[in-house]
N, C-alpha and C positions, 0 to 999 in steps of 0.2 A: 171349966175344963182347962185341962193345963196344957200351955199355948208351949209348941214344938221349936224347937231352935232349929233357925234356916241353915241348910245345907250348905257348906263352904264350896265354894267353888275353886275350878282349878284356875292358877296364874300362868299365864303362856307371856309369852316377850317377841318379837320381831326381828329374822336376820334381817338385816338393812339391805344387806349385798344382794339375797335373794331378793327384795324388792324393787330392788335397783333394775333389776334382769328381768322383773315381772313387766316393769314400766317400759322398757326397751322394747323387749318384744312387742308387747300394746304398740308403741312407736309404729315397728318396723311393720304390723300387722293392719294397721291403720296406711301406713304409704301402699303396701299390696293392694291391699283393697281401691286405695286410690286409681293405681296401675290398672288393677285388675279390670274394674268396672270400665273402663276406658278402650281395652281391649274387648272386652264381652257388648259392646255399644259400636265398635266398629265392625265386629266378624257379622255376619250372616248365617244363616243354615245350619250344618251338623258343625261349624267350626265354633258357632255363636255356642250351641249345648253345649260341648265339649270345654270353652275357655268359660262357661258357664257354672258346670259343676267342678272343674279342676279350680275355679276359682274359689269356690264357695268351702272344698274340702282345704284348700291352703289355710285361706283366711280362718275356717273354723276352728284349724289343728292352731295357728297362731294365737285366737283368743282364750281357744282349750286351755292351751299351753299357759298361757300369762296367768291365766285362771287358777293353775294348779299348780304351779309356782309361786303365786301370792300364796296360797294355803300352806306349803311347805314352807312358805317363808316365816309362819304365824310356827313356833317351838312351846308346846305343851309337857308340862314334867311324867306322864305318862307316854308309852312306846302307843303310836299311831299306825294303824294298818288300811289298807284300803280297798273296796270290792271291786273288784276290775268288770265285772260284768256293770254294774253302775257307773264306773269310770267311763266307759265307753258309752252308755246312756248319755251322759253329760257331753259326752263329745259328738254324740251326733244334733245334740241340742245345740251346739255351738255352729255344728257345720250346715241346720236350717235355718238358723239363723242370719248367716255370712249367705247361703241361698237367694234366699227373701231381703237380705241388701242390694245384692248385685244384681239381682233382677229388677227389684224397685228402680235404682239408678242408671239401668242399660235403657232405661224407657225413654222417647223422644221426648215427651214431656212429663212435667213432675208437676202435679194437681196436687193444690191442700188436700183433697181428699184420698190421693196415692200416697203424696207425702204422710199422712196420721195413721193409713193403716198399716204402710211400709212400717214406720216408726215404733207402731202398736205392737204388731207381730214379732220386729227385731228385738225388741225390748223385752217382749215378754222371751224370748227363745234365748234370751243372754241370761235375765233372770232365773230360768227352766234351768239351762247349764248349771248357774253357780249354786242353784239350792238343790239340784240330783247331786254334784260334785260332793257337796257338804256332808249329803248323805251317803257316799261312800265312806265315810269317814268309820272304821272300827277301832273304838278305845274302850278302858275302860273307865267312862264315865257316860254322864246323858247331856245333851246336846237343849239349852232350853234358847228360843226368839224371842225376841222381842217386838213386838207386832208393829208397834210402829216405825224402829227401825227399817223392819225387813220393808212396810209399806214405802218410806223411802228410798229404799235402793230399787223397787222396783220403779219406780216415780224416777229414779236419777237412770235407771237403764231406759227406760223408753224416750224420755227424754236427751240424751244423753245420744240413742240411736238416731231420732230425729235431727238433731244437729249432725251427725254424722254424714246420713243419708243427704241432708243437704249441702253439706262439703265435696262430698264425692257426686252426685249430679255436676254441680258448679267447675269440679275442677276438674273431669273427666277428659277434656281434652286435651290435645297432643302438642300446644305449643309448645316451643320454646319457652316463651315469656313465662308460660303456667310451673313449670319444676319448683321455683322460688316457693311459690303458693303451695304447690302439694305437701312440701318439706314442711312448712309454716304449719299447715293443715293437717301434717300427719303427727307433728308434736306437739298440738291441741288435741287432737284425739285420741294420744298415745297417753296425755296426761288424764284424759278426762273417764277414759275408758274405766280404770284402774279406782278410780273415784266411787262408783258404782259395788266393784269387788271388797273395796274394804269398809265399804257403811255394811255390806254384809256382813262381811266378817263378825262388824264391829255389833251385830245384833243378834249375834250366839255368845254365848255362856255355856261351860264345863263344868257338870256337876260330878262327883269322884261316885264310883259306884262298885257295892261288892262282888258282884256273879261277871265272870269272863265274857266279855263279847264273842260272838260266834264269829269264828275264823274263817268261815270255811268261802273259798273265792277270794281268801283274801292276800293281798302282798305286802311288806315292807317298801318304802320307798327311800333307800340309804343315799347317800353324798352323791355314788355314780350315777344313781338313779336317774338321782337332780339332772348331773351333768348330761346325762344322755339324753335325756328331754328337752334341755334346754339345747343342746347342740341338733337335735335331729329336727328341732321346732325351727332354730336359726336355719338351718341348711333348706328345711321346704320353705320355708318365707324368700329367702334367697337363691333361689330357684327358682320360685315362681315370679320373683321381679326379674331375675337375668333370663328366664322364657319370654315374660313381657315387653322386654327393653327390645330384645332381640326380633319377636315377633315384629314389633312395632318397627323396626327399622325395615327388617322385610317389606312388611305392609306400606310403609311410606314409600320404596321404592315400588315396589308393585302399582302404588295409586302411581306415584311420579312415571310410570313406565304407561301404565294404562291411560291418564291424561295425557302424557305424549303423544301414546299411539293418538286417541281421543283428536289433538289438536293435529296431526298429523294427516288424521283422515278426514278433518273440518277444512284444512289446508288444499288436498287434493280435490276434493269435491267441488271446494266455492270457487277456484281458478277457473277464467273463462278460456282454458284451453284444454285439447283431448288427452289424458295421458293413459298409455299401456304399456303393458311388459308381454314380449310373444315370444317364443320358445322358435329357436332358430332353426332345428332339425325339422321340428314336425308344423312350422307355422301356424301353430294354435296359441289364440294370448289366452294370457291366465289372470289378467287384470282388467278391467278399464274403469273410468272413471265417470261417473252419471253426464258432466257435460258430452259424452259422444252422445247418448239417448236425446240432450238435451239439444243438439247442432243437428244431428242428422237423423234424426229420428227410429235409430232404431234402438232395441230391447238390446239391453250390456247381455243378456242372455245370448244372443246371434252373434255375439262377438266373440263369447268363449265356447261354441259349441260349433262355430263353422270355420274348420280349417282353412277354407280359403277365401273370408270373408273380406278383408280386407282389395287383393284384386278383384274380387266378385261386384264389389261395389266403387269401383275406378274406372274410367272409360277408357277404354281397347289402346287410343293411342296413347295412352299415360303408361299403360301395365309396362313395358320395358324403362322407362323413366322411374318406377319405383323399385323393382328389381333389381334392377342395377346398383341403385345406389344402396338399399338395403343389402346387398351383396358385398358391397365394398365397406360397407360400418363393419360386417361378419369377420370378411377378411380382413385388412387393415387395422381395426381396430381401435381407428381414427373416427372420431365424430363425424357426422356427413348432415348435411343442409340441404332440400331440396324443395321444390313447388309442382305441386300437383294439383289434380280433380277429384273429387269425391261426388257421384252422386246421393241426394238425403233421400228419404224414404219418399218424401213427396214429390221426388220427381226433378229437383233444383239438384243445378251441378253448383258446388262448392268449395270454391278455391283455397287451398287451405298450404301451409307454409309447413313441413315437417322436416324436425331434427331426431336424427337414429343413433345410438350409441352402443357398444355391445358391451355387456357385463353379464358378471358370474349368478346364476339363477339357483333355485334350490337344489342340493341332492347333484352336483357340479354341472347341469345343465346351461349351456348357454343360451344368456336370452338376450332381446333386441328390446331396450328400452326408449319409446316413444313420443315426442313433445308435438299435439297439432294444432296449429292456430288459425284462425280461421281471416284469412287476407282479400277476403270476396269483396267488400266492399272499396279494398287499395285498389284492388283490381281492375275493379270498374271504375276509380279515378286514375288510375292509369291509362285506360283504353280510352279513356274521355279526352285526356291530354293529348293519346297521340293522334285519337282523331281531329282535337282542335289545330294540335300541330301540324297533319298532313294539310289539314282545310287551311292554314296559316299560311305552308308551303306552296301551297295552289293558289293562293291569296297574293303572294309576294308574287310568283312568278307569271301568273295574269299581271300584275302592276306594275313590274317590269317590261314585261311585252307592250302594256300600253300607253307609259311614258316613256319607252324608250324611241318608238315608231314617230311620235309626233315631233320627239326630239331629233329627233335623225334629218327630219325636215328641215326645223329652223337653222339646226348647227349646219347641215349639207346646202342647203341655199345661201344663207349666208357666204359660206366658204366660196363656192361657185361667186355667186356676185364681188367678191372681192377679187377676183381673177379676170373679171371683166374691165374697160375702159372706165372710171367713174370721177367725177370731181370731186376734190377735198373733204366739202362737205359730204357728201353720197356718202366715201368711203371712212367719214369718220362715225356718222349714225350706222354704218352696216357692223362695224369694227366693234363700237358700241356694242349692239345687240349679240353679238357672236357671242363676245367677252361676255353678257349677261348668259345667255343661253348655256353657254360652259363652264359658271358659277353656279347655277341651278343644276346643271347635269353632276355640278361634284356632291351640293347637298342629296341630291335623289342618292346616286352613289353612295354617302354615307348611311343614310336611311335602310337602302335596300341592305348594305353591307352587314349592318349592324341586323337588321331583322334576320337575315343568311346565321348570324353566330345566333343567335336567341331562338330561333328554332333548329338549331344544331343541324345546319346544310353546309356547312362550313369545313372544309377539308384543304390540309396543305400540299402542292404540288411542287414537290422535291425534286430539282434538275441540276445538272451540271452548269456552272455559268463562270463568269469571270468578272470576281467580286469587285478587284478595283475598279475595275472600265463601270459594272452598275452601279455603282456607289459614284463614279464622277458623273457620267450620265445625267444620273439622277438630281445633281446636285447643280449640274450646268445649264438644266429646264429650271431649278427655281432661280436663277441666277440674277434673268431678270425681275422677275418681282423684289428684290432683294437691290440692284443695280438703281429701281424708280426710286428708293427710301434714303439710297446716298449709303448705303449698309456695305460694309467687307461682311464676302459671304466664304468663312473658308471651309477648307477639307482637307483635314489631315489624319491622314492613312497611314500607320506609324509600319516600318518595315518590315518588320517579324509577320504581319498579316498574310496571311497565305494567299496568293492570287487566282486559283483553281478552287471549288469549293461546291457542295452537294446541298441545296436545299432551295427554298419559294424564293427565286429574288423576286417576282412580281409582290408579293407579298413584305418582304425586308423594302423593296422601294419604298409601298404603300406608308409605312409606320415612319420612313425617312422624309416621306414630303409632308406628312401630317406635323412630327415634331419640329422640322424643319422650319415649314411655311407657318406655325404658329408660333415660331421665334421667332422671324420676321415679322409679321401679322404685330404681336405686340412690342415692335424693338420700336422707335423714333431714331435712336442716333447711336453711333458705335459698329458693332458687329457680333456675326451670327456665326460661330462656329461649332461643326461634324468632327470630331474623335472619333477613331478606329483603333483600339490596339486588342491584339490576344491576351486574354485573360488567363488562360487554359489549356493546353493539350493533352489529350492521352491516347495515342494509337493515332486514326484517323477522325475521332470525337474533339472538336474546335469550340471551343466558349469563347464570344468574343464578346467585349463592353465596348458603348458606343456610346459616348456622350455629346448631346445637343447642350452650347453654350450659349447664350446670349446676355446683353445690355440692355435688357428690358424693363419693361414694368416692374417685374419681381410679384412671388406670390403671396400674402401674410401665412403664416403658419399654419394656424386653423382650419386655412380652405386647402390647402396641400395634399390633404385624403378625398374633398370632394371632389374635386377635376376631373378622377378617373373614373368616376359615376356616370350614367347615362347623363347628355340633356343637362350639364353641370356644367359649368363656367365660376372661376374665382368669386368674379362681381357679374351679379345679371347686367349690372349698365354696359358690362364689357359685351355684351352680344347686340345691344346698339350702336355703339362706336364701332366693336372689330368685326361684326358679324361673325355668321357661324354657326352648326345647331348644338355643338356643346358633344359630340358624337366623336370627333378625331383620336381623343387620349383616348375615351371607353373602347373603341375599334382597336385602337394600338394596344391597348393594355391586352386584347383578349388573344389575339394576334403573339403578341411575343411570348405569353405563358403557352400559348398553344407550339411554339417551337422551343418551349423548354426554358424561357427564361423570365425575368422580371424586372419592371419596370417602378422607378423610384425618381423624386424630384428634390432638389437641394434651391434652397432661394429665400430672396429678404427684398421685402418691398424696396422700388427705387434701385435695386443694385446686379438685378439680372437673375436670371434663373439658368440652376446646369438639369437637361432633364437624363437619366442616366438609365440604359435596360442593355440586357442581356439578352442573348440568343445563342442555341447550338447548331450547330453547324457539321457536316462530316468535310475533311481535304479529300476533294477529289483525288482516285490515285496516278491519273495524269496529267502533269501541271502545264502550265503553257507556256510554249518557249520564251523564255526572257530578252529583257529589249535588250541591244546591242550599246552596253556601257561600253565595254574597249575601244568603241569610235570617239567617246565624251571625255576619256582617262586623261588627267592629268592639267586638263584643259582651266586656265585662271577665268571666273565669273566674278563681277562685283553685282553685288543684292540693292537694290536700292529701291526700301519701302517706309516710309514712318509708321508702317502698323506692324508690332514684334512680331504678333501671333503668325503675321504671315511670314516675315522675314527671316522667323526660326523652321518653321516649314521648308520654304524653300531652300534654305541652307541645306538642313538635313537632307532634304531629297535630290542636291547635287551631290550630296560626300556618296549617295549610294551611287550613285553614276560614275565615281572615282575622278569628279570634276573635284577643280580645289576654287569655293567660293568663300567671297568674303562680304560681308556685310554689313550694311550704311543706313545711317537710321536717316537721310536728310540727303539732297541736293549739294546740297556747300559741304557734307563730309564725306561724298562720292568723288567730286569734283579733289577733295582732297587725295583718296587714297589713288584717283587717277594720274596723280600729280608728281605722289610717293614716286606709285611704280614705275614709270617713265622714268623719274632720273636713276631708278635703280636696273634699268633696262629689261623689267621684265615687264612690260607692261600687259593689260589687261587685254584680253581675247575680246571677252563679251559683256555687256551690261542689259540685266535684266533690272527693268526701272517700273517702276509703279506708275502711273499716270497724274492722279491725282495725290498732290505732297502740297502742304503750305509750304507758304514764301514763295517756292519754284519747286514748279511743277515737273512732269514727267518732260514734256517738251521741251520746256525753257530750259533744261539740262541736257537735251539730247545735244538743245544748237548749242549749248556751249562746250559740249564737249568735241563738234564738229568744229568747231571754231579754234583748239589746243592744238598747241604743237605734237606734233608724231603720233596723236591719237585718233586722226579722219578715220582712219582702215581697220577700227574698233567695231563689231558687232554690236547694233544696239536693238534690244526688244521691248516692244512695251504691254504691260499687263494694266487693263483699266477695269473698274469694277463697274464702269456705267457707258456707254460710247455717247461721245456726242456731237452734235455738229458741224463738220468741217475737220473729225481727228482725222479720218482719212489724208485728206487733204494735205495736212501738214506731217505725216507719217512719208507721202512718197517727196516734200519739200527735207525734208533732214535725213532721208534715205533709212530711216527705219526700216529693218527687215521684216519685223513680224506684229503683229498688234495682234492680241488674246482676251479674251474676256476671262473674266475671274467667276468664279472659282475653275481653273486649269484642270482642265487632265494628265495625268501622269504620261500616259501615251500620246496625248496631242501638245505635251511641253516638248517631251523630246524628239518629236518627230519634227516640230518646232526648231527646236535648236541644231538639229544634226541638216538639215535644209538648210537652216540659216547658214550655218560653218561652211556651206560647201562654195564657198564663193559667188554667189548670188549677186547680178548686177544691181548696182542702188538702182533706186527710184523705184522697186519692182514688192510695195509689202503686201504682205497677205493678210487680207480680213477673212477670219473664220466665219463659215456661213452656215444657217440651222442649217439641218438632216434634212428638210424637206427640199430648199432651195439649192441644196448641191445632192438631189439625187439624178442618179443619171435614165435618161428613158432606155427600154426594154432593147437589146441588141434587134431583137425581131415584134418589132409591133405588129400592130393589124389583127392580131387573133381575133375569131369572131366568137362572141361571148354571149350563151342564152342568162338574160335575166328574169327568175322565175320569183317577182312578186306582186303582192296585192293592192297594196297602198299606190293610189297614183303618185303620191307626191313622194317615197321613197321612189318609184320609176325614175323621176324625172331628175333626183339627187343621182343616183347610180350611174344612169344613162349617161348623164352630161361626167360625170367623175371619168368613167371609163372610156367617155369620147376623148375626152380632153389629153386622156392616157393614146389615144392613138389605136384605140382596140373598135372594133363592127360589132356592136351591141343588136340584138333582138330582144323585144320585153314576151313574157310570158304570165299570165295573170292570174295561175293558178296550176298544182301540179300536174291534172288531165290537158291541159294545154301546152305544156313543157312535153308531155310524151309526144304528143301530135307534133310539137315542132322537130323534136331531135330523131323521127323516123329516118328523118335524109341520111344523118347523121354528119352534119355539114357543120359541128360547131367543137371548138378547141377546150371549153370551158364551161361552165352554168353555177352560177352563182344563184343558189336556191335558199329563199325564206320555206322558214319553217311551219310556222301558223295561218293558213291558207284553207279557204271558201273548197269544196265541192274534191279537193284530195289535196293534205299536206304535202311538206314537205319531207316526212319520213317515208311514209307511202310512196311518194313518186322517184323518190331515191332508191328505194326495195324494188319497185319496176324495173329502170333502168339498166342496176345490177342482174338482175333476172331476164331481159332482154341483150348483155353482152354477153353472154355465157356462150359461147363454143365462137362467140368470133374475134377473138385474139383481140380486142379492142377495148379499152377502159378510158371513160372521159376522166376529167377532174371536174367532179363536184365540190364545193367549197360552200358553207353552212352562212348565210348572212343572214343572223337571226336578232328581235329584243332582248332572245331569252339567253340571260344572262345568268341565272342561278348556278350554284353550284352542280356539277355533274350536267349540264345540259349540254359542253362540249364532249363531255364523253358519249352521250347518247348519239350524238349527233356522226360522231365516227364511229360506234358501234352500226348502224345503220347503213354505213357504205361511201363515208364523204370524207374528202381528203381536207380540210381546212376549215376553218371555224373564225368569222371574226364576227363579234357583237356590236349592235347598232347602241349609241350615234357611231358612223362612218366619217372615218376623213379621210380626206382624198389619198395622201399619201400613203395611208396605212392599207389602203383599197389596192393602190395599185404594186406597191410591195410586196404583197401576197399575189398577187396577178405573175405579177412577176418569175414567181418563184415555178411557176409551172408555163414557163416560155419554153426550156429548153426541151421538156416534154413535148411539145408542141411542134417543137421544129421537127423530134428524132418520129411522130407521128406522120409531119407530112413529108417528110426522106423515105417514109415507110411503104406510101400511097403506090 
């Protein structure tokens, strides 16, 4: 049989350009799906369908596309038609395909056995595509496979899809970091896609054939064709990535907004305090936060459904306390801070701390936004405090009352027995024990003092007084203790000081004898000098600085902060050697910050310490008449001290007197300038001499100046820092006018000197004598005086005090016995204790008052109490009692106040 010669086949050739744009697209068709899958794995619900099939139709029109673009890219020498009803076969095969990917890879997990059938399906649906496509194909020729070709490219698309499928799983998500990857991934799959299309291609052959293919459905696909395909292919592939990108940014902020909210309302919840938002018109909240349910036990339901929930569950006396201030957040505008009660649903009141602030609510509604914290538990250690403090205060002022009463004793007997006849010895062991008992009365004093500031009983009492004279005073009681050590003890009050002045002098003494007596305390040799100058004015507001100097021990640096501590001392051994309870600075420090100012120490071991504070002050706005300098003016003083600090003092505080002084540091250069002036004829008026001078002394200069020509008729005074045996003596032997103890008063120098000037016989000088030994007794003694207390041995201290005074005592042993006694009403006075058996002493004070009512008659009661605490004088004249002095009593101070209500006493019996 004779063998047929094989049919020629047709020769086609390859646009390159067109492949170029086939591979592309695959590209860009391959990053969509990337995109794609990633968005259909994060939607949910009808959004997840939606970017489901919108994905599946992009993607498939993209591989369609690549698809059929490769084909056009393949040029055959016969005109090529195509069946557009097949065309679109192919394309929906393309677009189940791209289906059944993004579904497979929108999965949470990807199973070998999701991964093989996703892969199996996609593969074969790409396959389906390129061999329906093929068969649109109308030419005139026949179309013959190659079976194992075609077997491979179906082998290269399933495979091929499975690698696919596991790219896009892998890299579906949204980092950052991932874009790199997808790119990388999408031109691996752009290149591999296309791999697939042309093994197909490559296992068809074109046989030339004589009968016309049937046209019918069918089209030409010319140049524009191309181009429209391939632009309408480009425009949904990019499209659906610029949907994707865009979505995707939405959606990351939507999650960023929705995590917010998320951490927002984790934030509100887990806070252990209440917070709400309540609408200001109609006082309904619209918020609250589960910690309310969780504090006070009711349902956040009851909170947004009962208008007046909130006072509904606050106790009666709180409701205008929240009102109010909720009112003033409203108006205002202003934050508002307050503390209230809440009752919880179990019944427990609830102390809770709220902050209201008013802001713009929905739909322009104003609302009251609310912070509650729940402070029950401060509360009750606060109520714990002030209970322990009140028991503290009752604590203190029992143990004042009850060392003060024993003390009153020893210090009152004593005193009495020193006023009686005794020998040497007697009166030096009674002398002895006083002086102990009045060392102990100071540590109790500071004890009590200091317990008075630490449970905040401590309040200053602001009076008018006359600052210089308490500040000399003050300074003239430590004089002696200061005089036994051989110590200059000075006081310099610098001029500018105002002399009239508004505030505690009991309290400015107090800080003056403490810094004071503990310059002295640790000085051996040298001297202790008081600074006064104005730091400050503005209007009637007085700042003054006050510096304590001394030649002391000195402090190391280190301990310079502890001192002012409770119970502190530099060196502990210093409180065996100097005694003390370490209490004097901590009192003072608390002391002068409480009058506005501050206390600071300057010092170096061995060299002395300055201690320096501050205090405010107001100027009284009427000063006190000034001493009479126009008697002193012009008047020639020679100074004669070897110690500067005092002899610049003194100087200065003659130029204010408009005296002209001049001053000698020595004996032999006094004696000089008295020598001077004499042959210059103006010699010296007066000489104020210091007592104690090496070489020669204050004496051995007086005689030798009594002993110079034309100088006998010279004023001489002497100022000594210590007196000693026999200065008298020799003071009326040299005719000395006046002898002073140091540290001087400004009004007792010159009262001093203006005495002395007036021609004063010699021999006739004046020794300054204490306040007590030159006081004068009562113009009208004899009053008779009800003593109303319990203590025998207080009786027996008062009784003899007041006899000695010249006054008709009767004892009283308790206040129902005080009334029995003053029925007569036969007495001028009653001196009543306060703490008393069967009726105190306020009790029988309220009596009294109450029985002189309509008979024109008022005694003087006067308060002789232990109780010494703060505010206990004022109770005590709230009560109806004209005078108040606190036990220990000494005589003089007993009868001073006695005193003070003689002349009452007389215009009573002129009355009778």
């Amino acid at each position: 049989m004779p063998v047929m010669p094989a049919a020629p086949t047709l020769a086609g050739f390859y646009d390159y350009r067109l492949v170029a744009v086939s591979v592309l697209i695959a590209m860009l068709a391959a990053y969509a799906a990337l995109d794609l899958a990633g968005r259909v794995t994060a939607s949910r619900g009808r959004v997840r369908f939606l970017w489901l099939t919108g994905g599946a139709a992009a993607m498939g029109i993209g591989i369609w596309s690549m698809h059929y673009v490769g084909m056009l890219a393949y040029r055959l020498p016969v005109q090529v038609f195509y069946d557009w009803p097949t065309v679109l076969a192919s394309l929906a095969a393309a677009v189940f395909a791209s289906g059944i990917a993004l579904y497979v890879v929108s999965r949470n997990v990807m199973t070998p056995l999701r991964a093989g059938i996703g892969g199996l399906l996609m593969g074969i649906g790409i396959a389906t595509m390129h061999y329906t496509g093929m068969e649109a194909m109308r030419l005139s020729a026949m179309c013959r496979y190659s079976p194992g070709l075609v077997t491979l490219s179906v082998i290269l698309a399933i495979v091929i899809s499975l690698v696919a499928l596991w790219l896009t799983f892998n890299l579906r998500e949204e980092a950052p970091a991932m874009r790199w990857r997808k790119v990388a991934s999408a031109v691996v799959m752009g290149a591999a896609i296309p791999v697939m299309h042309y093994t197909g291609m490559a296992a068809v052959t074109f046989t030339p054939m004589d009968s016309a293919p049937n046209l019918s459905h069918s089209v030409e696909i010319s140049e524009l064709g191309i181009a429209g395909i391939v632009g309408v292919t480009l425009m949904i592939l990019a499209l659906a990535i610029l949907t994707s990108v865009i979505d995707r940014r939405f959606s990351a902020q939507s999650l960023e907004l929705s995590r917010s909210d998320e951490r927002y309302r984790q934030l509100v919840e887990s806070v252990q305090v209440i917070l709400w938002r309540r609408n200001v018109d109609s006082s309904t909240f619209s918020f609250v936060n589960k910690e309310a349910e969780e504090l006070l036990g009711y349902p956040a339901e009851q909170w947004l459904t009962n208008s007046n929930f909130l006072l509904s569950h606050v106790p009666a006396e709180d409701h205008q306390l929240v009102q109010r201030f909720c009112a003033a957040a409203a108006e205002t505008r202003e934050p508002q801070c307050f503390e209230h009660r809440m009752i919880s649903a179990n019944g427990n009141v609830i102390w809770l701390r709220t902050s209201v602030r008013l802001i713009a609510g929905s739909g322009g509604a104003q609302e009251l936004v609310g912070v509650m914290t729940d402070i029950t538990d401060r509360k009750r250690a606060q109520e714990a405090a002030e209970n322990a403090s009140r028991a503290k205060s009752e604590f203190l002022a029992s143990m004042s009352h009850e060392i003060r009463t024993p003390m009153n004793g020893v210090i009152g007997m004593t005193e009495l027995a020193l006023g009686t006849e005794l020998t040497f010895e007697q009166r030096d062991y009674i002398a002895t024990a006083k002086m102990s008992a009045e060392s102990l009365l100071t540590v109790i004093n500071d004890i009590l003092d200091f317990s008075k500031i630490e449970a905040g009983k401590f309040d200053l009492d602001p009076t008018c007084f006359q600052l210089h004279e308490s500040i000399d005073e003050t300074m003239k009681a430590l004089a002696l203790q200061a005089h036994e050590k051989d110590l200059e003890l000075i006081c310099d009050i610098k001029p500018e000081v105002p002399r009239c002045v508004v505030g505690d002098s009991a309290r400015l003494r107090q800080i003056i004898v403490n810094l004071v007596g503990n310059a002295i305390k640790f000085t051996q040799h040298g001297e202790v000098e008081l600074q006064v100058r104005q730091e400050a004015q503005e209007g009637d507001d007085l700042r003054l600085h006050l510096t304590v100097r001394d030649t002391g021990i000195g402090i190391p640096s280190e301990k310079q902060k502890i001192i002012f501590e409770a119970f502190s001392q530099a060196d502990s051994s210093t409180t065996r050697k100097f005694g003390g309870t370490g209490l004097g600075l901590t009192i003072s420090s608390r002391l002068i910050e409480a009058m506005g100012g501050k206390i600071w120490v300057e010092s170096e071991p061995g060299k002395g310490s300055n201690f320096h504070f501050t205090i405010s002050l107001r100027v009284a706005s009427e000063a006190p008449q000034p001493l009479e300098e126009k008697a002193l003016a012009g008047i020639p003083v020679l100074v004669v001290d070897d110690n500067s600090t005092n002899r610049r003092i003194l100087t200065e505080l003659l130029w204010t007197w408009q005296m002209k002084p001049t001053p000698a540091a020595s004996a032999e250069e006094a004696l000089s300038y008295l020598r001077r002036a004499s042959r210059r004829g103006q010699p010296f008026t007066l000489v104020l001499s210091d007592v104690h001078m090496p070489v020669m002394d204050g004496f051995d200069l007086a005689d030798r100046i009594k002993r110079m020509p034309n100088a006998p008729d010279v004023v001489i005074m002497m100022l000594t820092s210590g007196e000693r045996q026999g200065d008298v003596q020799r003071c009326r032997e040299l005719g000395i006018t006046s002898y002073l103890t140091k540290p001087v008063r400004r009004a007792e120098l010159h009262a001093a000197i203006v005495k002395a000037l007036n021609a004063r016989p010699a021999g006739q000088a004046e020794q300054r004598t204490s306040p007590a030994s030159s006081r004068q007794a009562p113009e009208s003694s004899g009053l008779r005086i009800l003593l109303v207390e319990d203590n025998a041995i207080n009786q027996r201290v008062a009784f003899r005090m007041l006899e000695d005074g010249g006054h008709a005592v009767v004892i009283a042993s308790n206040g129902r016995d005080a009334l029995v006694a003053l029925e007569p009403g036969a007495f001028d006075l009653v001196l009543m204790d306060v703490q008393m058996p069967e009726m105190d002493g306020f009790e029988a004070t309220r009596a009294i008052r109450r029985n002189e009512q309509g008979k024109n008659r008022h005694i003087p009661i006067i308060a002789m109490t232990a109780h010494a605490m703060t505010g206990d004088k004022e109770r005590c004249l709230a009560v109806g009692m004209d005078g108040y002095i606190s036990k220990p009593i000494h005589a003089v101070e007993l009868l001073t106040l006695v005193d003070k209500f003689t002349l009452e006493n007389r215009l009573t019996l002129s009355g009778r």
